[in-house]
DRENGU-320087 format. One record per residue (C-alpha): x, y, z; residue in three letters; residue number from 1. Coordinates in Angstrom, 1 decimal, padded with zeros to 4 digits. Example, Ala and Ser with C-alpha at 12.3 -4.5 7.8 and 13.67 -1.06 7.14 Angstrom:
<<012.3; -004.5; 007.8>; "ALA"; 1>
<<013.7; -001.1; 007.1>; "SER"; 2>
// end
This chain:
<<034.6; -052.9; -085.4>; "UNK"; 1>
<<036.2; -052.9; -082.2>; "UNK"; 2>
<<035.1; -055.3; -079.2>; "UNK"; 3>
<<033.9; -053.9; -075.8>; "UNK"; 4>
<<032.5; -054.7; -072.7>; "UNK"; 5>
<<029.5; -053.2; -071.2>; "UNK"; 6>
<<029.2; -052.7; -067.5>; "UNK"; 7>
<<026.0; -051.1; -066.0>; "UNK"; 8>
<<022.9; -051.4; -066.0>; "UNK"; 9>
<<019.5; -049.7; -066.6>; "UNK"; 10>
<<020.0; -046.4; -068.5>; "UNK"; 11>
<<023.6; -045.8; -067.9>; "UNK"; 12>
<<026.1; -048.0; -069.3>; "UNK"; 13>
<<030.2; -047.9; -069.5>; "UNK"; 14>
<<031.6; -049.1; -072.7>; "UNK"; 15>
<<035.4; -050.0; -072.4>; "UNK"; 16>
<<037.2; -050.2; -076.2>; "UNK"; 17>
<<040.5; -050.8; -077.0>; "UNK"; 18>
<<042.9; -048.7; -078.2>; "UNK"; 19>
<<042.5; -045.2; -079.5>; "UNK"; 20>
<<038.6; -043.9; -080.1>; "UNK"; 21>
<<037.8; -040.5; -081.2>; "UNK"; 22>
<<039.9; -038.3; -083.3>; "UNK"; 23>
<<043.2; -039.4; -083.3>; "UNK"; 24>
<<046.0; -036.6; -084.5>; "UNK"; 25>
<<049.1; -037.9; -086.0>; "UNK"; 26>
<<051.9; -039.0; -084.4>; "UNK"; 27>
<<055.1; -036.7; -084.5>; "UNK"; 28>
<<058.7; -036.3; -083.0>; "UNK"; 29>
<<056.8; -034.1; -080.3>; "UNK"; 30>
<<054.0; -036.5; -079.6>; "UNK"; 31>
<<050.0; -036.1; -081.3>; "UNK"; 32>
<<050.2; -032.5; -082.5>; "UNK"; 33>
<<047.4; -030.2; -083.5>; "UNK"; 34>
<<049.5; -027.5; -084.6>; "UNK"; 35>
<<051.4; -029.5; -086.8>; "UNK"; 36>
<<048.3; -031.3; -088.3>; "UNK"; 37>
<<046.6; -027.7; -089.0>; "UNK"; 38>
<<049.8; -026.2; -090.6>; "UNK"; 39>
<<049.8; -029.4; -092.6>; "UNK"; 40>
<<045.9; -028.5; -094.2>; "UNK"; 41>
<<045.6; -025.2; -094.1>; "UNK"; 42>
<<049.4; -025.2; -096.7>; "UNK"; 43>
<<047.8; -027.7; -098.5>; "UNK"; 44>
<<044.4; -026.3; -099.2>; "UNK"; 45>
<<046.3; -022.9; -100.0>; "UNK"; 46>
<<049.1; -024.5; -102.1>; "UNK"; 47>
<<047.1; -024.3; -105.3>; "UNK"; 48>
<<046.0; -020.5; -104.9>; "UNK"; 49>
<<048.1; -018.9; -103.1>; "UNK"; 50>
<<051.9; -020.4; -102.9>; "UNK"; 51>
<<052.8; -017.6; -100.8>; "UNK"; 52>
<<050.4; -018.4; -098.3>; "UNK"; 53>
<<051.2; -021.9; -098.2>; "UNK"; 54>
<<054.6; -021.6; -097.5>; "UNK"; 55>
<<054.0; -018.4; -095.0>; "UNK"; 56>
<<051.6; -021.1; -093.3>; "UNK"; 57>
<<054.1; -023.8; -093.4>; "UNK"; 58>
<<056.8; -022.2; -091.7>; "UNK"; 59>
<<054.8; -020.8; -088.8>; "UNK"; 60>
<<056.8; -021.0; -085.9>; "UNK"; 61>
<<053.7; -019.9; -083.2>; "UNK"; 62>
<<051.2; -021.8; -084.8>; "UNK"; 63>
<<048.9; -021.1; -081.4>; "UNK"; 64>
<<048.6; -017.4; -081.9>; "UNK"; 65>
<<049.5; -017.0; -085.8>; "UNK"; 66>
<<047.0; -019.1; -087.3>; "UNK"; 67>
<<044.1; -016.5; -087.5>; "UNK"; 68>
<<046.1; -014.5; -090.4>; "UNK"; 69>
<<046.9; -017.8; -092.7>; "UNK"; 70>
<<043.0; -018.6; -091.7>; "UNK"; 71>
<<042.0; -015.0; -093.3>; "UNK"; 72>
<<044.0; -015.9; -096.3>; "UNK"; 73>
<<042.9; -019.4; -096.9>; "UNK"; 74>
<<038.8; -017.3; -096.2>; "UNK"; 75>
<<040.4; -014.6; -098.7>; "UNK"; 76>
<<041.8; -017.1; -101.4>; "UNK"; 77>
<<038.2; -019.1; -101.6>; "UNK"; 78>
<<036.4; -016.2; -102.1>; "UNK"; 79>
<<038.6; -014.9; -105.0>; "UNK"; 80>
<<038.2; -018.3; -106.7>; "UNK"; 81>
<<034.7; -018.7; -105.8>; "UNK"; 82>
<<032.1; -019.9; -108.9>; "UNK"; 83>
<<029.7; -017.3; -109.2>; "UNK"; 84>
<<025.9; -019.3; -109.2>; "UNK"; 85>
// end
């Protein structure tokens, strides 16, 4: 648990924290990356069932607009493996 201080009163109050608060992407060469990060788990959860698609997701180079086709296969690949109930 962080300290803060609370300044206000009544309903409305600011609460100042230190450092970072929220999610906090990972540090890279290029700064806190989401692209990176989502390359990262969407390889990962498709390593196991679909190699192909993990390195195909790895080596994105335009993660911003090519991430909807490794998506689809990651969707794809858990339904094929799904349990039946």
């Amino acid at each position: 648990m962080r300290q803060s201080d609370t300044v206000g009163s009544g309903r409305w109050r600011t609460v100042f924290v230190e450092g970072p608060t929220g999610v906090v992407f990972p540090k890279t060469d290029a700064g806190r990356s989401t692209s990176v990060l989502g390359r990262a788990v969407v390889a990962d959860a498709l390593r196991a069932v679909d190699p192909v698609g993990a390195r195909s997701a790895e080596h994105e180079t335009n993660w911003r607009h090519g991430y909807l086709g490794h998506f689809r296969r990651l969707v794809e690949a858990g339904c094929s493996h799904a349990t039946p109930r």
